[in-house]
C-alpha positions in Angstrom: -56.1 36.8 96.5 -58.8 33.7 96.1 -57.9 31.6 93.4 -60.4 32.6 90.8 -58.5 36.0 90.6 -55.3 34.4 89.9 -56.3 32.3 87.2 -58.0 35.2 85.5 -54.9 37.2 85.7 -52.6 34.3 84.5 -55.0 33.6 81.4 -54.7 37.4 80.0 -50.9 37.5 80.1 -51.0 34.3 78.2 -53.4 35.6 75.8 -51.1 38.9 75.5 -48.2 36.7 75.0 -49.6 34.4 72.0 -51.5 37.6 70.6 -47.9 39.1 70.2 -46.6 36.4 69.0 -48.9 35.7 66.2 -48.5 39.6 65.6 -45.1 39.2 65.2 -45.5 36.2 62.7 -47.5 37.8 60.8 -45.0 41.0 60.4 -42.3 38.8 59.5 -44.2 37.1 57.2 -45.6 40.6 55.6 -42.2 41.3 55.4 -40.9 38.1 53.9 -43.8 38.3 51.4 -42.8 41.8 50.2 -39.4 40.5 49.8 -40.7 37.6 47.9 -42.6 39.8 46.1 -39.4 42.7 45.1 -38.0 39.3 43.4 -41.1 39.3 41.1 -39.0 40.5 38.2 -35.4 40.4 39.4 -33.0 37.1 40.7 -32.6 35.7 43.7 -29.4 36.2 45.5 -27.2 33.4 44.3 -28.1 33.5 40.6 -24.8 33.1 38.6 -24.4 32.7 35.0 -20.9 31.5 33.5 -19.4 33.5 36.7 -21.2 36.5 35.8 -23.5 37.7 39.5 -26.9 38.8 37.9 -28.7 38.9 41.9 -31.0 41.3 42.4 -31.2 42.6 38.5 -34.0 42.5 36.7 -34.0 41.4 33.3 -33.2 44.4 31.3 -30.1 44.9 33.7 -29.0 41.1 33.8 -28.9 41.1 29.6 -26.7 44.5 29.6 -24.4 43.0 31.8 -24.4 39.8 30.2 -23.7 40.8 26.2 -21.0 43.1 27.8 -19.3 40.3 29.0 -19.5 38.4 26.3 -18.8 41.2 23.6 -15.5 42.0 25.3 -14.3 38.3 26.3 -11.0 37.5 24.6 -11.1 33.9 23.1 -7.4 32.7 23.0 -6.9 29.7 20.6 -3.8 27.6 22.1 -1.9 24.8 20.7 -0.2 22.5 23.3 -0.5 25.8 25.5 1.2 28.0 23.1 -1.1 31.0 21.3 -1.9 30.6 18.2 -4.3 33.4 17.8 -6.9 35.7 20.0 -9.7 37.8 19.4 -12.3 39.7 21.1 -16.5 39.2 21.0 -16.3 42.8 19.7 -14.2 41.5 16.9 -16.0 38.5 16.5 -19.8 40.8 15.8 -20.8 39.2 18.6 -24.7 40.0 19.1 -25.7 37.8 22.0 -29.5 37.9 22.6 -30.4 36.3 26.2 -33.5 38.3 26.7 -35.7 34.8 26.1 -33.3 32.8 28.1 -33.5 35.1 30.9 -37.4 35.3 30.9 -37.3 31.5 31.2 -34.8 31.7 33.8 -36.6 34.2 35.9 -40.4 32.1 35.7 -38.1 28.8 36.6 -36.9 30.4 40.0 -38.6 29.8 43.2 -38.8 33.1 44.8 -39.7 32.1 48.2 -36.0 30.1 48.3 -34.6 33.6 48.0 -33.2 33.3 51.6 -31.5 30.5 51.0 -30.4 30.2 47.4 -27.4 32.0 47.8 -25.6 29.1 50.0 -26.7 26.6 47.5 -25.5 26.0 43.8 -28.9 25.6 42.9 -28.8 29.0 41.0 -25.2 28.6 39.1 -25.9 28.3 35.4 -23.0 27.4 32.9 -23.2 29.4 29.8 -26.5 29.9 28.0 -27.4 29.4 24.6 -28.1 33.0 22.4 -24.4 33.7 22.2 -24.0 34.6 18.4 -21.3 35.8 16.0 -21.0 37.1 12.8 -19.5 34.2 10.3 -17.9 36.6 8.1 -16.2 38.5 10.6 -14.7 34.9 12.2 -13.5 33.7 8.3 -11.9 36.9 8.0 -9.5 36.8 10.7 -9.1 32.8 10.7 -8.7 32.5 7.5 -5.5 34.6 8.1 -4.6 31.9 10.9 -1.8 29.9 9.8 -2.5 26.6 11.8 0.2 24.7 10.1 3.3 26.9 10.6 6.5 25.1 11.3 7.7 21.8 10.9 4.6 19.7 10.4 4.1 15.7 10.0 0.9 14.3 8.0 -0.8 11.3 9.4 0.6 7.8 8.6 -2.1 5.2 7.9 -1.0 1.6 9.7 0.3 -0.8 6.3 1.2 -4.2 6.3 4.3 -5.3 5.5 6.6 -8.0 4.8 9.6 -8.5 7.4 12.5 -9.9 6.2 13.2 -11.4 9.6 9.7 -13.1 10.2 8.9 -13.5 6.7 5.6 -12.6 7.3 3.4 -10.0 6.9 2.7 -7.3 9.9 0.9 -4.8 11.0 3.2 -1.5 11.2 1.2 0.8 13.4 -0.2 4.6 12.2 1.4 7.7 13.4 -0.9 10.3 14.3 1.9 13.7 13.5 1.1 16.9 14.0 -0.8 18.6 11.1 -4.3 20.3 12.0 -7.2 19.3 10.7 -8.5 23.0 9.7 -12.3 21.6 9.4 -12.4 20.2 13.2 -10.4 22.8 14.6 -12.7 25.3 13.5 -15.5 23.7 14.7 -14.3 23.2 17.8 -13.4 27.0 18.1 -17.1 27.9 17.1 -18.0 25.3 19.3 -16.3 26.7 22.3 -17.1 30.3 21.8 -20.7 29.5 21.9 -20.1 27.8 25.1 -18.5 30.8 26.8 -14.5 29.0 26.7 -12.5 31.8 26.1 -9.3 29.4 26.6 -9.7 27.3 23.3 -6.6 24.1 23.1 -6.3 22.0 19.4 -4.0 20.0 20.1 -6.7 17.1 20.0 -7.7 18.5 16.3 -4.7 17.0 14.3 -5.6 15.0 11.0 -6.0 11.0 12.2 -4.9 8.1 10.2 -8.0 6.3 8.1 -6.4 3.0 9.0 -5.5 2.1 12.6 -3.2 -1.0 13.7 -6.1 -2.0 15.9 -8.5 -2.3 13.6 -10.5 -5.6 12.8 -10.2 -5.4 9.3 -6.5 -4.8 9.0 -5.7 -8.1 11.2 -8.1 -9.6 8.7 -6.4 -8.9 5.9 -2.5 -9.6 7.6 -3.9 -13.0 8.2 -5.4 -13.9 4.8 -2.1 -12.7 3.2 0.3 -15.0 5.2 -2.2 -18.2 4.7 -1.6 -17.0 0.7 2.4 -16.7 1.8 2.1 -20.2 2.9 1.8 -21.7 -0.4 5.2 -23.8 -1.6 5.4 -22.8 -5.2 8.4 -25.6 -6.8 9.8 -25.1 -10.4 10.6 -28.4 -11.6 13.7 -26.7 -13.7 15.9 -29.4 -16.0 16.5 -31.4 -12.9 16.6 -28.9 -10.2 13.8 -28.1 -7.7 13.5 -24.3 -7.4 11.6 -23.1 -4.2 10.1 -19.3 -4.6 11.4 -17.6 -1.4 8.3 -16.1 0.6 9.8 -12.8 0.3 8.8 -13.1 -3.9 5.9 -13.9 -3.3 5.5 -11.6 -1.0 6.1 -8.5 -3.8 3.3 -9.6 -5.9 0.4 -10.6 -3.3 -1.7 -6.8 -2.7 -5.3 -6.4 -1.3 -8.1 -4.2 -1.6 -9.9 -2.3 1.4 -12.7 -5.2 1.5 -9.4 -7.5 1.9 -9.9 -9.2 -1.4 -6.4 -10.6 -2.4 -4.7 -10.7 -6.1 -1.8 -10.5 -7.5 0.1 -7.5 -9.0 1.1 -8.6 -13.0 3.6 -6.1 -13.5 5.7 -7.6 -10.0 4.5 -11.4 -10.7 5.9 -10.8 -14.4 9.3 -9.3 -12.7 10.0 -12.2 -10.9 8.8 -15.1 -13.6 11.7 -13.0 -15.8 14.0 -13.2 -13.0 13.4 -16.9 -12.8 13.8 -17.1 -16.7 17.3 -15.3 -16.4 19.0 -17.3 -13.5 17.4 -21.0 -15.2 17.0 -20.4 -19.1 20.0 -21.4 -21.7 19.0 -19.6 -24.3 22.4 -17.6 -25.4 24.4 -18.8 -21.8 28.1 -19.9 -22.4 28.6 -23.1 -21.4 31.3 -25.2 -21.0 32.2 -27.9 -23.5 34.8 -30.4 -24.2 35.5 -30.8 -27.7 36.9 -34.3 -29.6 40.5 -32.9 -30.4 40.0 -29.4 -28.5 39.4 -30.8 -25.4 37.5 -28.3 -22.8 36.2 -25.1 -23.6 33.3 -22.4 -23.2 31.4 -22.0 -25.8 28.3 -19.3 -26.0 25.9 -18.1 -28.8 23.9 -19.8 -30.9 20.1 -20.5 -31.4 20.3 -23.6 -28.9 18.5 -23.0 -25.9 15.1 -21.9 -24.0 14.0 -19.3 -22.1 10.5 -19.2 -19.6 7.6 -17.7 -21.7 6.9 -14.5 -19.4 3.7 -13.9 -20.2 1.9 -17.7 -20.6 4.0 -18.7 -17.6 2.8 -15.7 -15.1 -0.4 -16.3 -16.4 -0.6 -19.8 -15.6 0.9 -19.3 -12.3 -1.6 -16.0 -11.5 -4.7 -18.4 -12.2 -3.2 -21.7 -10.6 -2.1 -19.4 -7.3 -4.9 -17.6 -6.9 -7.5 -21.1 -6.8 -5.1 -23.1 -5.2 -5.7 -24.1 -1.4 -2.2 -25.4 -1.2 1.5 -26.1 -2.4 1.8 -25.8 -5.7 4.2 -27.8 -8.1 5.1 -26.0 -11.7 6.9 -27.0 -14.7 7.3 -23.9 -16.3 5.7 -22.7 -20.0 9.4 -22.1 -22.2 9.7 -21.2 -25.7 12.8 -23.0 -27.2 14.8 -26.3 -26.9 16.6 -28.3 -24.5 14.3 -27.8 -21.4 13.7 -31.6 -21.3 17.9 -32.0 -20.7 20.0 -32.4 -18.2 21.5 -28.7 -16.5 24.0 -28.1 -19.1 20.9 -28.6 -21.9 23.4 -30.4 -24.9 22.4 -33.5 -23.6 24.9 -36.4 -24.5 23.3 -36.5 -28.1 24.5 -34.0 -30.2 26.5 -33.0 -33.0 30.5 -30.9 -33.0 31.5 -29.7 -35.5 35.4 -28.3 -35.6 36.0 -25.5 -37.7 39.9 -25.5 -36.8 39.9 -29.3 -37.3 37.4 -29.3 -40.2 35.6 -32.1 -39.1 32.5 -33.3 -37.7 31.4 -35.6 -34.7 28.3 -37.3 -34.5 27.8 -38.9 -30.2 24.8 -40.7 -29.1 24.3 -41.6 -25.3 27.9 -40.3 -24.6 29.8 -42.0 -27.5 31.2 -41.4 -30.7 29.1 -43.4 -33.7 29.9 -41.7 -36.5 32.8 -38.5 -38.2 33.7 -37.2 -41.2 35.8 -34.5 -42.8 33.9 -31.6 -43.7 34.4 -27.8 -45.7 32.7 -24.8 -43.9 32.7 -21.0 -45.1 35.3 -19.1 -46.7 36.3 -16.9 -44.0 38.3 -14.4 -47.3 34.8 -13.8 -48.6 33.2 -12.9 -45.7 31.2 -16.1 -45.0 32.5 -17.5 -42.1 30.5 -20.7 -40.4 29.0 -18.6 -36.8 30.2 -20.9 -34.5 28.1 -21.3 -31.1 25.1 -23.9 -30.4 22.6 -24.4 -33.0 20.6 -27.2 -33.8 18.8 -29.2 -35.9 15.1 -27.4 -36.4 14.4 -28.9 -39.6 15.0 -32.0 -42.2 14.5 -32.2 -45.4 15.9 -33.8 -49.0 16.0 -33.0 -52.1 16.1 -29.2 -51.5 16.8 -25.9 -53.9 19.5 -23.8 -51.4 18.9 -20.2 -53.0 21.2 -17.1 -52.2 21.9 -14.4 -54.1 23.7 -15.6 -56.5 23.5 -19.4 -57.0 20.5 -21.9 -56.8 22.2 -25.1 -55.4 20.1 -27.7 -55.2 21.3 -30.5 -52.6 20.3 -34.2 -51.5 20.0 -33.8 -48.2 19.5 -30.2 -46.0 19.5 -29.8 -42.1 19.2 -26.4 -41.5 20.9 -25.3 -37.8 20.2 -21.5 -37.5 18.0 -18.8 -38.8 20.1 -17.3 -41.4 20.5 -19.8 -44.0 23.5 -22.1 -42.3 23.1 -25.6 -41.9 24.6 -29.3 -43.0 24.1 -30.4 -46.3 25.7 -32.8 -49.6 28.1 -30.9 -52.0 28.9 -32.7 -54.6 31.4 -30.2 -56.2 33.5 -30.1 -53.5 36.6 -32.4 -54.5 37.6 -33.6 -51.2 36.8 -32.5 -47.8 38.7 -31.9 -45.1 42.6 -30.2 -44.4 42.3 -25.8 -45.1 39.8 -26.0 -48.5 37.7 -24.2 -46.9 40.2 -20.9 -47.4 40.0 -20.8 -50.8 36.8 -22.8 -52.2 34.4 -22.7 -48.7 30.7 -22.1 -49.1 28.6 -19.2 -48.6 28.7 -20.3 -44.7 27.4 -23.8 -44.3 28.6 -27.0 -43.8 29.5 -29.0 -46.7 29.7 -32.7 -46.5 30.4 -36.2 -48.6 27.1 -37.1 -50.1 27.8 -40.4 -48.5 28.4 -39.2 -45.3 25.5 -36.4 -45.4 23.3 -39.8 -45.7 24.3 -41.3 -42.7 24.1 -37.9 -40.6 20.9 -37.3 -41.8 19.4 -41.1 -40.3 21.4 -40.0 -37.2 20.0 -36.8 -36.1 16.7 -35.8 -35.1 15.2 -32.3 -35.1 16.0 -30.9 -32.4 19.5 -32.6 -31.9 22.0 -29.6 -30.6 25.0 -29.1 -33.1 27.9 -27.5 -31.1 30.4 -25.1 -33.7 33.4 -24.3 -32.2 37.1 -23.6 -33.1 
């Protein structure tokens, strides 16, 4: 066979070969094509919507399947993994529509990937939006659901305290509890039921504290009430320096939620009155020790003082409040005797005995001047009080008026409120000894015009007068 021949023959089985071949392409292709094409209005294998298969369905098909589902889920509501309630999509009046979500998903797909999509993800949808219910139907069962059955605890805001063992204030951290905040769990349960969750957990819908331990403004406030605690307060008291203890101060210091601090009146007043009781003299029995009677206790009596409560918290409120330090107080009182030593008589003062019937009259601690005196008639009912009085007034030449007498006197020192105090009597024969059982005055102490005289250039107003038996 010459050469030409079996070139000839070798070029037209390789022209048979490649015409088969691109036949064959072309058929696969055809058929590829038409398979491409049957897609048209159906999805690709591979196309999975909140685990429901929807290949190959058009979709008319895909949105039956699809509100079946979803009308006969069961949505379980769960607390820490226990049920608290369940109830169907049919229950619910749940009307999904998906017909517009499934046209959009349908033109999104690639058609000619239809070979391949179903190894991929590329086609797994989570669940669509269109899922709807009826809001009547879900209030009328959960508004049935008792969320808060059993042994519940409310939220505990973080407070600041004072601690004893610090004395300072601190933050005491919030507690969540356990009661369900109805609002968000609700919302959570729509939430999830529009999402296709049919296992629904609240456990992360419990009521939460307004104020939190962490938060900026709370450490704020903790530190501008200790720098307030800091503050010394001294009561320069007849003598004594009294320290208020942090912890009183402490029970009056309270803030408002932009951390503005003032001071409570009502616990500020409590205090200032607790202060008054354990310091003031006003009424105390105190011990005494008498010319002839030697020691004794001896209580009553106007003598005395007591803190003003109100001008004295006042004072301290304002003088707290703009100081940006220690502050030193001598307190407001009402009374006498503040300016004395602890035991207020003072070593100037006036005794008078009503066993003894006589009267004392010591300066700086000494004796200067005594005299005999009468004092009420204790068979007509006008026994001298005794107790501590003093000497609030001084006058002469004074009118004494009771009910029935007009008595006017030379010299009048008035020692309490009720009418009893020192003063001349002129009538009285002679002083001294038990006269005053049988011709004693109306309750006052009669003296010696001549003796009356010298009292009355002795004492000052204000000069305690100590009555005692």
């Amino acid at each position: 066979m010459s050469e030409e021949k079996k070139f000839s023959r070798f070029y037209g089985r390789k022209k048979y070969i490649a015409v088969g071949i691109a036949s064959a392409i072309v058929l696969v292709g055809g058929i590829y094509s038409a398979i491409t094409y049957s897609y048209s209005d159906k999805f690709i294998p591979g196309t999975i919507i909140d685990g429901l298969d929807i290949s190959g369905k058009n979709i008319a098909q895909a949105e039956k399947e699809m509100k079946s589902k979803y009308k006969t889920s069961e949505y379980v509501v769960k607390e820490n993994g226990k049920e608290v309630t369940k109830i169907t999509g049919k229950e619910l009046g749940m009307e999904p529509d998906f017909n517009g979500y499934l046209k959009d998903l349908n033109n999104e797909q690639n058609k000619w990937s239809w070979s391949i999509s179903k190894f991929t993800d590329s086609q797994k949808k989570s669940t669509p939006n269109g899922i709807v219910m009826d809001e009547n139907k879900y209030k009328e069962h959960f508004d049935k659901v008792d969320f808060n059955s059993g042994k519940r605890e409310e939220p505990i805001d973080a407070k600041i305290e004072f601690k004893d063992d610090s004395e300072k204030f601190a933050v005491i951290p919030e507690k969540v509890g356990n009661t369900v905040d109805i609002n968000k769990a609700n919302n959570k349960i729509k939430e999830s039921i529009k999402k296709g969750i049919t296992e629904i957990e609240i456990n992360d819908c419990y009521k939460q504290p307004e104020l939190k331990a962490d938060d900026k403004k709370t450490n704020e406030i903790t530190e501008k009430l200790n720098k307030e605690l800091d503050k010394k307060i001294t009561y320069k008291i007849s003598g004594i320096d009294a320290v208020v203890p942090r912890e009183a101060v402490a029970s009056w210091l309270r803030y408002d939620e932009n951390g503005k601090i003032s001071i409570d009146d009502e616990a500020l007043e409590s205090y200032v009155t607790l202060l008054s009781e354990q310091y003031s003299t006003r009424g105390r029995e105190r011990d005494f020790t008498g010319t002839i009677s030697g020691p004794i206790k001896i209580g009553g009596g106007i003598y005395g003082w007591s803190i003003d409560i109100q001008k004295e918290s006042e004072e301290l409120k304002e003088e707290f409040l703009k100081s940006k330090g220690d502050i030193e107080r001598v307190p407001v009182v009402t009374g006498v005797g503040f300016d004395k030593d602890n035991d207020d008589i003072g070593s100037h003062y006036v005794e008078i005995d009503l066993t003894n019937q006589h009267l004392w009259v010591y300066k700086d601690g000494e004796m200067i001047f005594d005299t005999a005196v009468v004092t009420g008639n204790p068979n007509t009912g006008h026994t001298t009080p005794a107790g501590i009085f003093y000497v609030w007034s001084k006058e002469t030449n004074r009118i004494l008026r009771g009910a029935d007498y007009a008595t006017p006197v030379s010299y009048w020192m008035p020692i309490d409120w009720t009418g009893v105090g020192m003063h001349d009597a002129v009538w009285q024969p002679s002083f001294g000894g038990n006269a005053y059982q049988y011709r004693g005055s109306h309750g006052c102490i009669n003296i010696s015009l001549g003796a009356v005289a010298e009292i009355y250039n002795l004492v000052e107003v204000g000069t305690p007068v100590v009555v005692h038996y």
